[in-house]
C-alpha positions in Angstrom: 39.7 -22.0 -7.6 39.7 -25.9 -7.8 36.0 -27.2 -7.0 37.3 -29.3 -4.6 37.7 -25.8 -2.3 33.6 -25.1 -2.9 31.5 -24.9 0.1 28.2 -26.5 0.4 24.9 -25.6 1.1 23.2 -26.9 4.3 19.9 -26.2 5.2 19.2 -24.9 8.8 15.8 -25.0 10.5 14.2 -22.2 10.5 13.2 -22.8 14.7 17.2 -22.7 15.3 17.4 -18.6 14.3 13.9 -17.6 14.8 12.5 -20.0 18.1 9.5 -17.6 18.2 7.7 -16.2 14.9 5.9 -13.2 17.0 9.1 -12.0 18.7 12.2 -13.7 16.9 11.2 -13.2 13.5 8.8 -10.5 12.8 11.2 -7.7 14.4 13.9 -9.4 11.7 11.3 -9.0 8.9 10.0 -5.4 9.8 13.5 -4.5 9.6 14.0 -2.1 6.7 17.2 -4.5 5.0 15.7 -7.4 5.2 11.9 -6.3 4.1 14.9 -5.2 1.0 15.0 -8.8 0.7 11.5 -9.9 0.7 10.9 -6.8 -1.9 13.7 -8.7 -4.1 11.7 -11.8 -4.4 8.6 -9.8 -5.2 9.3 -7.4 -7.1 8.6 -4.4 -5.4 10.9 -1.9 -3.3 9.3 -1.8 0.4 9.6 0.2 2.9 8.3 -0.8 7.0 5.0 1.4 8.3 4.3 -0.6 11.2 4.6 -3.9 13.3 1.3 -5.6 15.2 -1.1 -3.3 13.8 -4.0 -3.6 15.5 -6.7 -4.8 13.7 -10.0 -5.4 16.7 -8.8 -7.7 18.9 -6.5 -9.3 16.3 -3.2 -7.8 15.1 -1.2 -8.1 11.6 2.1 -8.8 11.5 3.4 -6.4 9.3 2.1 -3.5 7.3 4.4 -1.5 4.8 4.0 -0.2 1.3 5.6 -0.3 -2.2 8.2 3.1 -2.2 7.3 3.2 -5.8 3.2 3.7 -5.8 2.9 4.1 -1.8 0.7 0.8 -2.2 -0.2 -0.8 1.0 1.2 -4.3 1.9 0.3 -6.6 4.6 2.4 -9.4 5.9 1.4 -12.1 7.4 4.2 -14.9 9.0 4.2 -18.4 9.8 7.2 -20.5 10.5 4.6 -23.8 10.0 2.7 -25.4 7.6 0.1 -23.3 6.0 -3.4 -23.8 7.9 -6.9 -22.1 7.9 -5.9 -19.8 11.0 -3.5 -18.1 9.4 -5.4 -17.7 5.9 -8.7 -16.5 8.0 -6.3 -13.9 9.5 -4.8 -13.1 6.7 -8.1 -12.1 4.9 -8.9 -10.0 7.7 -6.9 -7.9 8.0 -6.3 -7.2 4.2 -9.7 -5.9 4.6 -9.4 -3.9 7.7 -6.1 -2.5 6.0 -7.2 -1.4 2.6 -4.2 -3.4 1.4 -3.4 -4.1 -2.5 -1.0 -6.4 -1.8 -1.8 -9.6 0.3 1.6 -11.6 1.5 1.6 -14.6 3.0 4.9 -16.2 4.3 4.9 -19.9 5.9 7.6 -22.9 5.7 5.5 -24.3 3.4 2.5 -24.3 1.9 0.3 -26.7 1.7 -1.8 -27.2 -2.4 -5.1 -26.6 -0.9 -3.6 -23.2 0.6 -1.3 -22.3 -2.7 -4.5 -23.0 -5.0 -6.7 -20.9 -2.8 -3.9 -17.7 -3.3 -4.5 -18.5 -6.9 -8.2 -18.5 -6.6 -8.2 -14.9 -5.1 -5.7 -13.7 -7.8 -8.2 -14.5 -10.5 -11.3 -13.0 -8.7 -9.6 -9.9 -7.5 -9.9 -8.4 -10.5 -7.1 -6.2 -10.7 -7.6 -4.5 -7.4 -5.5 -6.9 -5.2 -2.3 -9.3 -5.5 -2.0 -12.2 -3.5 1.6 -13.5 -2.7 2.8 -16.9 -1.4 6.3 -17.0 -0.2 8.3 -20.0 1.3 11.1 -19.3 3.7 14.6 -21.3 4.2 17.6 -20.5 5.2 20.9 -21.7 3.7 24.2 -21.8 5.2 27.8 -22.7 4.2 30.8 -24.3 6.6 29.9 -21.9 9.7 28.6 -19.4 7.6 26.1 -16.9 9.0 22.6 -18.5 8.0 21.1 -16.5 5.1 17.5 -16.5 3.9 15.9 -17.3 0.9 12.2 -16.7 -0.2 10.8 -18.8 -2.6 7.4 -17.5 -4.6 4.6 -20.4 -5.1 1.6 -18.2 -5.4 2.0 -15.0 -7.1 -0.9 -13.2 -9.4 -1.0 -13.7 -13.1 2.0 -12.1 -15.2 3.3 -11.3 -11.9 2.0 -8.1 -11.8 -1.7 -7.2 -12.8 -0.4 -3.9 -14.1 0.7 -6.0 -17.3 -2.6 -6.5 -18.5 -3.4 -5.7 -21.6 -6.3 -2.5 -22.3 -8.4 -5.0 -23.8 -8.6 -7.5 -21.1 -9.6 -4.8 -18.9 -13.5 -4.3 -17.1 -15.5 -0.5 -18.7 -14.6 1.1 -15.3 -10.8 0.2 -15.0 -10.2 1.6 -18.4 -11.8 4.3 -17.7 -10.1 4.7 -14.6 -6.9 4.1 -16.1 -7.6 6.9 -18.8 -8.5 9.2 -16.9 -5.1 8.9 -14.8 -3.0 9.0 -17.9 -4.5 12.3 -19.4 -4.0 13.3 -15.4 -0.6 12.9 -15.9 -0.3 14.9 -18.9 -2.0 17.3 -17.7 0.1 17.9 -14.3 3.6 17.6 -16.6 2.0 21.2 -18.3 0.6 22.7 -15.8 1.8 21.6 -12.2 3.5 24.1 -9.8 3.9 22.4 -6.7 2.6 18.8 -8.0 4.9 18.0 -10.8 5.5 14.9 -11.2 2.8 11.4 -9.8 2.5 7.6 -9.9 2.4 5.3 -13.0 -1.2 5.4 -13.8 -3.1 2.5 -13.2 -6.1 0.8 -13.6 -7.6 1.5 -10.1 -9.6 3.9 -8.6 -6.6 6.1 -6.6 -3.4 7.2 -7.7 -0.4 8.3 -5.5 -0.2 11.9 -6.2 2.9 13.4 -4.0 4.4 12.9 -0.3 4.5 16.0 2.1 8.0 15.1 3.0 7.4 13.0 6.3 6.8 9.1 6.7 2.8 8.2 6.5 1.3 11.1 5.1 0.6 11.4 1.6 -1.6 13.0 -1.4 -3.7 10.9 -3.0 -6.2 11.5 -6.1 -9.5 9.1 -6.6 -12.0 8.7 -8.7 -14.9 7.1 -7.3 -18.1 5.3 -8.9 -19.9 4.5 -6.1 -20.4 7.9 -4.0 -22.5 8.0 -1.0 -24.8 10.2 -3.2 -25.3 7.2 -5.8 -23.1 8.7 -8.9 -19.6 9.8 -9.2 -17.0 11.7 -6.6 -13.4 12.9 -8.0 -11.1 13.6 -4.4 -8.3 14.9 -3.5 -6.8 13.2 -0.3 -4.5 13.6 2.2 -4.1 10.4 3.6 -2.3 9.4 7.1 -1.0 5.8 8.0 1.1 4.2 10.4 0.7 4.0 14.5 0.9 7.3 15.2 -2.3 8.1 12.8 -4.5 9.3 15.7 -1.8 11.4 17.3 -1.1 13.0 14.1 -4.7 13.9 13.1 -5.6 15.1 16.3 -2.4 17.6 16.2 -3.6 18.5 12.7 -7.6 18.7 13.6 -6.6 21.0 16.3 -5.9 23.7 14.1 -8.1 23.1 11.7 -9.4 26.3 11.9 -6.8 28.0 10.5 -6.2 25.3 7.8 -9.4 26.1 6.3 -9.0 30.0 6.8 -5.6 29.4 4.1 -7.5 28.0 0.9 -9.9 29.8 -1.5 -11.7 27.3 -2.3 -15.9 27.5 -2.0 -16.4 23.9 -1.2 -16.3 22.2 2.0 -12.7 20.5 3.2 -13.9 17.3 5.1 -11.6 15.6 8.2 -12.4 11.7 8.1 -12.2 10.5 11.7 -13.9 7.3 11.7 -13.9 4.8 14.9 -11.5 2.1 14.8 -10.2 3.1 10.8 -6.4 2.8 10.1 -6.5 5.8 8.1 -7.6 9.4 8.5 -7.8 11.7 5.3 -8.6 15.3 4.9 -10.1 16.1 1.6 -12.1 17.6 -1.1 -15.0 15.8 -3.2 -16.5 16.9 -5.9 -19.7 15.3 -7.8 -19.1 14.7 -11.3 -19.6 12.2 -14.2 -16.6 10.5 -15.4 -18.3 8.9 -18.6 -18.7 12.6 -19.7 -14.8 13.6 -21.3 -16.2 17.2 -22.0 -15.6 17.6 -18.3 -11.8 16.1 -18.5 -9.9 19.2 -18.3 -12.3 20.7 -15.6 -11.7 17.7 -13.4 -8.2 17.5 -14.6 -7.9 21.4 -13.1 -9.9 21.0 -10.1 -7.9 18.0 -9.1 -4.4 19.8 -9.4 -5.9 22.6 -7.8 -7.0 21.0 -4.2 -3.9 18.2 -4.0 -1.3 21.4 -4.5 -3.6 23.4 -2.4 -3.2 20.3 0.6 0.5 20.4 0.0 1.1 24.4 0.1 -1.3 24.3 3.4 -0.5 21.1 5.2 3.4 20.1 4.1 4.5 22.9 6.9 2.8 21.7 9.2 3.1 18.0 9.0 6.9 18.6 9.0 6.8 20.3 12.4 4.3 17.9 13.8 6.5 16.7 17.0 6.4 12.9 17.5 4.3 11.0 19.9 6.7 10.7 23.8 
């Protein structure tokens, strides 16, 4: 083809496709293909949990997760200029949301705003990614418009999984140990649970869905227990809008949930006011500096999260959906 035949790219403004941000261009972004495309320029497969989740009186644009490690993500979208509101906001609800992955998508972004994502992505400490993302969109001729993300804030190395053992705090290499020979030891000896998550250096690893949207297993290993030492866990963790309907289906027969496992220790139903998740679980008090008790843990663990998913998985499945 000559080059005299090539098209050229036009910029269109972004108010001609999307006149309102809260009901033009959110419903475009929380829709599955095109949070595909976002996931392109980040790096991560994502996939949509929920739209103006309430957070208080305030609500977050979009909340979804990475497919991979069931991470949660929030969104936040401005078709403007960075400014404090949205920042303030932003912050806010990455708390509320126990997200690991802060995004932040404007027209542009001003240097006090990019340098303040950086700031965060140094202090975070492994914990939490902070994303800036400019939006255009491009068209040819008459050419449908078509977006284009551009990253200016973005953690170090891109992702903080790349960092190397060295560079990492006592507790996150511990953490991160303790998930690899976890993984090892579920490849030998897993019935139900066969295959998890990359370890990481965090305190929680994605263990195994149920096979329905918004519930999944979940292991931690926690060094700040409400009784002052350590707490290993295994979760079952619901997220998404319907989390209340769900739990309360599930809480209604709790009775006969707990009549199905062997186990000695208490299972616990967290149902805390105004939380965006509800778990049920097991904890168990241990010491994670001691690696005499790493195969102990290591079977305990296996033995509760394959214990959730032989009890619960048939009954999540035939939970009916909120009318």
């Amino acid at each position: 083809m000559a080059t005299t035949d090539l098209g050229r790219l036009e910029p269109v403004d972004l108010r001609e496709v999307w006149p309102n941000e809260e009901s033009d261009f959110t419903p475009w972004l929380a829709d599955q293909k095109n949070l595909a495309i976002l996931g392109d320029a980040l790096g991560m497969p994502l996939e949509f949990v929920a739209r103006e989740e309430a957070v208080g009186p305030y609500s977050a644009d979009i909340l979804c997760r990475d497919s991979n490690d069931r991470t949660q993500v929030v969104v936040e979208n401005q078709l403007e200029s960075t400014d404090h509101d949205h920042l303030g906001k932003l912050l806010t609800y990455a708390a509320h949301l126990g997200a690991r992955v802060v995004v932040w998508i404007a027209k542009s972004f001003t240097d006090q705003h990019r340098a303040a994502l950086d700031w965060l992505n140094e202090v975070s400490e492994a914990e939490t990614r902070f994303f800036g993302l400019e939006i255009e969109l491009w068209q040819i001729g008459e050419s449908a418009p078509a977006p284009k993300f551009n990253v200016v804030a973005k953690p170090n190395d891109w992702t903080k999984e790349r960092i190397e053992p060295t560079a990492l705090t006592a507790t996150l290499q511990m953490q991160l140990d303790f998930w690899k020979g976890f993984a090892e030891f579920v490849a030998r000896k897993g019935k139900i649970v066969t295959k998890i998550n990359s370890p990481k250096p965090q305190n929680w690893l994605g263990l195994s869905g149920v096979g329905r949207a918004g519930f999944y297993l979940y292991g931690v290993v926690s060094t700040r227990s409400e009784t002052g030492g350590h707490e290993l866990r295994a979760e079952l963790v619901i997220t998404g809008q319907d989390t209340d309907h769900y739990f309360d289906l599930l809480n209604a027969g709790r009775h006969d949930v707990e009549e199905e496992h062997e186990f000695s220790d208490k299972m616990e139903w967290y149902n805390p006011t105004g939380a965006q998740q509800r778990k049920i679980y097991w904890r168990l008090p241990t010491d994670f500096g001691d690696r005499d008790l790493r195969t102990d843990q290591y079977r305990w663990l296996l033995k509760r999260v394959e214990a959730l998913h032989r009890i619960l998985a048939p009954r999540v499945k035939a939970l009916p959906v909120p009318e």
